[in-house]
VOVOLO-57509 format. One record per residue (C-alpha): z, y, x; residue number from 1. Coordinates in steps of 0.2 Angstrom, whole numbers, plus 2048, in hexadecimal, padded with zeros to 3 digits. Example, Ala and Ser with C-alpha at 12.3 -4.5 7.8 and 13.67 -1.06 7.14 Angstrom:
BEGIN
   up  north  east  resi
  827    7EA   83E     1
  824    7FB   844     2
This chain:
BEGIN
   up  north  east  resi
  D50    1AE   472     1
  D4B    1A9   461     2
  D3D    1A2   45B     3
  D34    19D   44C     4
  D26    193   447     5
  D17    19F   43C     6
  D09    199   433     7
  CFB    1A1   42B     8
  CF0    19B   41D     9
  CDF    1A0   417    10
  CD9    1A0   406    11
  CCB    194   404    12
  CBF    1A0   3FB    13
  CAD    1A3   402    14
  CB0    1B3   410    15
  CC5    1B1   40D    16
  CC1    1B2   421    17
  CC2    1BF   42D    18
  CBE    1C3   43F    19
  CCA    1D3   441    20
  CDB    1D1   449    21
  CEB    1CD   43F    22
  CFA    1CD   445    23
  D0C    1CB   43C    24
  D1E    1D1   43E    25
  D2C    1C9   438    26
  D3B    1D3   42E    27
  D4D    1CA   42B    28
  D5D    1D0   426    29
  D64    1D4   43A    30
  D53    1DC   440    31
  D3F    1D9   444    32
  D34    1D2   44F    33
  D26    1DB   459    34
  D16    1DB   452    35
  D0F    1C9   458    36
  CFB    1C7   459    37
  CF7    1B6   44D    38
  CE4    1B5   450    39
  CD3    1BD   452    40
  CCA    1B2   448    41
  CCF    1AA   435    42
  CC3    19B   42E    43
  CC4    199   41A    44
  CD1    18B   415    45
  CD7    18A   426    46
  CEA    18D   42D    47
  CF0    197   43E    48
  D00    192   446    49
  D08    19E   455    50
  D1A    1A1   45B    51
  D25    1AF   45A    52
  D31    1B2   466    53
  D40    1C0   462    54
  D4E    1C4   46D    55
  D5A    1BF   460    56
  D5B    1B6   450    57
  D55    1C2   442    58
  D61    1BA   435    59
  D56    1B6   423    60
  D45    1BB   422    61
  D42    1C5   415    62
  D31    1CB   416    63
  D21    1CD   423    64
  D15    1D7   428    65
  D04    1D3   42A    66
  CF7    1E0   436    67
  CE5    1DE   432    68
  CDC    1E9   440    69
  CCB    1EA   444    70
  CC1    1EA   455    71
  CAE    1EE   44F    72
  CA9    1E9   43D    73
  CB5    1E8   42D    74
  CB9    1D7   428    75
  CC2    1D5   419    76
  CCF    1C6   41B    77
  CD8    1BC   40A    78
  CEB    1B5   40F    79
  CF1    1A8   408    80
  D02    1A8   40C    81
  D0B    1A7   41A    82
  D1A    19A   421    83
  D29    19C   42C    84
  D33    192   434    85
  D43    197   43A    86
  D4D    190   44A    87
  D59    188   440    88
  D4B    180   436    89
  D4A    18B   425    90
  D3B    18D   41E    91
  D36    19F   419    92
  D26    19F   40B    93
  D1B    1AE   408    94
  D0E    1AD   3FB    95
  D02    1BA   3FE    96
  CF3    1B6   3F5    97
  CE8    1C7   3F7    98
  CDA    1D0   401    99
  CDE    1DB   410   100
  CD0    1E7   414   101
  CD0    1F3   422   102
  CDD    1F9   42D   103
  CEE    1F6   426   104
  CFD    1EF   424   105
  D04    1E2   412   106
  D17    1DE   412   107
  D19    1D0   40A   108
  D29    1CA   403   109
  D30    1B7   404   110
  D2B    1AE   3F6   111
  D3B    1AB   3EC   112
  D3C    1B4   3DC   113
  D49    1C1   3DE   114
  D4F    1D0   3D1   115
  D53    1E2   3D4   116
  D64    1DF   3D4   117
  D62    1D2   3E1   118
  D5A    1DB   3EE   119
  D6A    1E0   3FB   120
  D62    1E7   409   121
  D59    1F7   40B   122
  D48    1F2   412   123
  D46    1E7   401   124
  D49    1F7   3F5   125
  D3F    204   3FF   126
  D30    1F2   3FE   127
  D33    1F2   3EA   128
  D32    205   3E9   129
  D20    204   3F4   130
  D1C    1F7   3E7   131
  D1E    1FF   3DB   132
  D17    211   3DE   133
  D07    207   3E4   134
  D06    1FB   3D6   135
  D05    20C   3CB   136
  CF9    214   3D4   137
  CEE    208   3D4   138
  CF1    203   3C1   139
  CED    216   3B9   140
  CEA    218   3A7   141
  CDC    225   39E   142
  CD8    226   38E   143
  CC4    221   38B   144
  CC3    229   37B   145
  CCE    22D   36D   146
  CD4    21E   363   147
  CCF    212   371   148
  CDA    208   37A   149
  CDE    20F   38B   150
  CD5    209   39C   151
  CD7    20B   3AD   152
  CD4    21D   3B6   153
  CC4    216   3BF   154
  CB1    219   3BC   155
  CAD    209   3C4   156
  CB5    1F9   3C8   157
  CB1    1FC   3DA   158
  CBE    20A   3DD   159
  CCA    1FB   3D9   160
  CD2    1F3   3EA   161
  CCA    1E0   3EC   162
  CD9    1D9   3E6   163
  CD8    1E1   3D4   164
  CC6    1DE   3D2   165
  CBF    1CE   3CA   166
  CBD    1C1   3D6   167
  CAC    1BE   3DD   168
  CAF    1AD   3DE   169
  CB2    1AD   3C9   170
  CA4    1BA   3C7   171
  C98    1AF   3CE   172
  CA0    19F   3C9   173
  C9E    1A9   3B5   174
  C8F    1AE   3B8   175
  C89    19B   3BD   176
  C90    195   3AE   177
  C88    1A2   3A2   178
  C76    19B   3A9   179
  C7C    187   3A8   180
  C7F    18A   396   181
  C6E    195   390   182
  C65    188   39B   183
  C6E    179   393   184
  C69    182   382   185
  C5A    185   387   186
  C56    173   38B   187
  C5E    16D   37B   188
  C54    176   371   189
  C60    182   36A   190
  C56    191   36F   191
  C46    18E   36B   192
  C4C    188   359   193
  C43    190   34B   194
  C4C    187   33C   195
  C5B    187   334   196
  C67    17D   337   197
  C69    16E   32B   198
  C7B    169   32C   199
  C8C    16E   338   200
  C8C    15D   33E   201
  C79    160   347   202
  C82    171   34F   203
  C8B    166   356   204
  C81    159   35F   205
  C78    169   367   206
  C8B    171   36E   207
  C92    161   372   208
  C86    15D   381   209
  C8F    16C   38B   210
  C9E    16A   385   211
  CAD    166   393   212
  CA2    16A   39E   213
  CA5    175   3AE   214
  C9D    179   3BE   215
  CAC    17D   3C8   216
């Protein structure tokens, strides 16, 4: 028996949380584990440590796969990243850093940075080429009119998946800011001027109150 040491990191975002079931299986170079339940319920900012227990050792991890199932209502869940630690003591990184909605299935890869060239073992090309061919369908060109610059094959933002969208937590954090500012303009007397301006250096004392500011 072999086993190893898993833990499972949520992004500290407001609803990075979910209540669907994840699970995880491990890939290394000799083989994989079974498909291993982590929890039924994921705080923001918190951590989930199990066990994993394989009939043998699975040689270097290269990559894992994390399940995202749901029982009743769909819960959209944001990994962080995920740790392993081998019987022997290595540690295996995976930065994962995205949104998983719905029922499926993210590999993702150990988190040193590795080449084509680099990648010896089949599962790790056939992962690249299903990379690739989703990375391209998701980022599909049209042209808006002629001369313009090209943009993406969408009529809305919300055809994009969650992780290609702005962030909500920026969007509002954006739109926050945009409001601190005409208020702070407001109240300074910028907006409600009716004169002209006698000098650059009075411009200034009106800018320089919200200046190095930010809310967050």
């Amino acid at each position: 028996m072999a086993t190893y040491k898993v833990t499972v990191a949520t992004g500290d975002m407001v609803e990075a949380g979910t209540n669907n079931s994840i699970s995880i299986t491990l890939v290394g170079s000799y083989g994989e584990s079974r498909q291993t339940t982590v929890s039924f319920l994921f705080l923001p900012g918190k951590e989930k440590s199990l066990s994993v227990h394989c009939g043998q050792d699975l040689g270097p991890i290269v990559l894992i796969r994390l399940h995202k199932w749901r029982l009743f209502l769909e819960d959209a869940w944001f990994c962080k990243d995920v740790r392993v630690t081998a019987p022997n003591g290595t540690l295996y990184r995976f930065p994962c850093y995205q949104w998983l909605e719905g029922v499926t299935t993210v590999e993702v890869r150990e988190g040193s940075g590795k080449k084509l060239v680099d990648d010896k073992l089949q599962i790790l090309k056939e992962h690249r080429h299903r990379e690739l061919a989703a990375r391209q369908e998701a980022y599909r060109w049209k042209n808006f009119a002629q001369g313009w610059p090209r943009c993406l094959n969408v009529d809305s933002i919300f055809e994009l998946d969650s992780n290609i969208q702005f962030s909500r937590i920026r969007a509002t954090n954006f739109t926050g800011f945009l409001i601190f500012q005409g208020a702070s303009h407001f109240l300074s007397g910028f907006l409600l001027r009716r004169s002209s301006w006698n000098s650059l250096d009075e411009m200034r004392t009106i800018f320089s109150r919200t200046q190095g500011r930010d809310i967050g």
